[in-house]
Residue, then its C-alpha position, 0 to 999 in steps of 0.5 A: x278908246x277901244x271897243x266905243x261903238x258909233x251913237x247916231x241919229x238919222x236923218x231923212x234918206x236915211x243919212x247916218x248923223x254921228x251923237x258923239x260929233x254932231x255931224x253927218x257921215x256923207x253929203x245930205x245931197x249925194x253921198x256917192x257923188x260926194x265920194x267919187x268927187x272928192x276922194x276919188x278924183x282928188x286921187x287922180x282915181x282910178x287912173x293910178x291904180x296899179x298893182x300893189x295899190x294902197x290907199x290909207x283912210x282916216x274914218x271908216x264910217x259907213x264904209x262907203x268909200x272902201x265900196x266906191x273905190x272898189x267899185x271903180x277899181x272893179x269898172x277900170x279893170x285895174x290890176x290888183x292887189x288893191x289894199x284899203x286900210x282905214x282907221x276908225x274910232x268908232x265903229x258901226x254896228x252892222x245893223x246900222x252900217x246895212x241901214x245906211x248902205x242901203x241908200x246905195x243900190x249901186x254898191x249892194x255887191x260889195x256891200x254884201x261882202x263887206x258885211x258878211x266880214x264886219x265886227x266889233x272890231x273892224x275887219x282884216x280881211x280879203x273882202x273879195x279876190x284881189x282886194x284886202x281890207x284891214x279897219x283899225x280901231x281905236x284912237x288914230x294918235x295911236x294906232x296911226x303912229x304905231x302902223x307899218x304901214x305907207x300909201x300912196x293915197x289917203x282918203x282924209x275924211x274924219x268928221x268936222x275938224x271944227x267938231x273932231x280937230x283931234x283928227x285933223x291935228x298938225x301931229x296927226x297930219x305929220x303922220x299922214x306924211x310920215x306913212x306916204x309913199x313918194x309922189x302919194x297924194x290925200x284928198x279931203x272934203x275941207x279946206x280949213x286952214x289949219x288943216x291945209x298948213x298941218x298938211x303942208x308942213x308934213x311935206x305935201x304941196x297943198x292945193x284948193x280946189x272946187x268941192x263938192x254941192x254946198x261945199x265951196x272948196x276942198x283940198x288936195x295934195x302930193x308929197x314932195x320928193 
């Protein structure tokens, strides 16, 4: 799966929908919002950054969530380093990865910065003093499991698991808690059954609660000790 390049189509707003798995890559109502309820306040962030933070991804997309969470790491004056590493199947070009972004005034500046580092393959870099981002491409059955590599949050935001169920997978989610620090936590915007049960079989104490807009439920956890 090296070197695939995301297909889309969009939507009004500029909404990024995804060719391969017929989805959209943020809420039709408020991407941002969508974000910060999600995976920020699913994390219990930004009140548990601290130095040496590191929060794991699966779905890099538009890179909006790396953005939104630095933005608040940025408001809280949280100490660094911050470390933001994702895993990505297919990445965006840059053209179109300004396009949607520009939905988002709020987040130019570090939009800016991430764009000036992004390439066919992702980025591995310090996208600005204190924080590190590291994309990595490719299948996550397979980079996943072969990453050295733990978090003490991950951000769960692959498309659809009724149209993308290779990333929600019980052995994918095995490995979600198999990179987790003790205590670390996951969000995720879907609260699918076979999702939360992988998840609680990888060790997290899983809970339901409210999503966001349209979105009854979401979920959420911490790694048992």
């Amino acid at each position: 799966m090296q070197n695939q390049t995301a297909e889309l189509s969009w939507k009004p707003g500029d909404v990024p929908v995804s060719e391969q798995f017929d989805d959209p890559y943020f809420s039709l109502e408020n991407g941002l919002a969508e974000t910060r309820h999600v995976f920020l306040d699913g994390n219990d962030l930004p009140a548990r950054f601290g130095p040496g933070f590191h929060i794991a991804e699966l779905g890099f997309g538009t890179g909006l969530n790396f953005l939104t969470t630095v933005l608040a790491w940025q408001v809280a004056g949280a100490p660094g380093p911050l470390t933001f590493t994702s895993f990505e199947a297919f990445p965006m070009s840059v053209k179109d990865m300004q396009r949607a972004l520009n939905a988002f005034p709020e987040l130019s500046d570090p939009a800016g910065l991430l764009l000036a580092h992004w390439g066919p393959e992702g980025c591995c870099a310090e996208i600005l003093p204190g924080v590190h981002l590291n994309v990595l491409t490719g299948d996550a059955n397979e980079t996943l499991p072969a990453w050295g590599g733990q978090a003490d949050a991950w951000f769960l935001d692959g498309f659809s698991p009724a149209k993308n169920p290779g990333l929600w997978s019980p052995e994918l989610m095995h490995e979600v808690g198999a990179h987790t620090r003790s205590g670390g936590s996951f969000a995720t915007y879907t609260a699918a059954g076979f999702v939360r049960r992988g998840l609680e079989a990888a060790g997290f104490e899983v809970t339901r609660s409210p999503g966001y807009g349209r979105k009854r439920h979401m979920s959420r956890g911490v790694l048992r000790s």
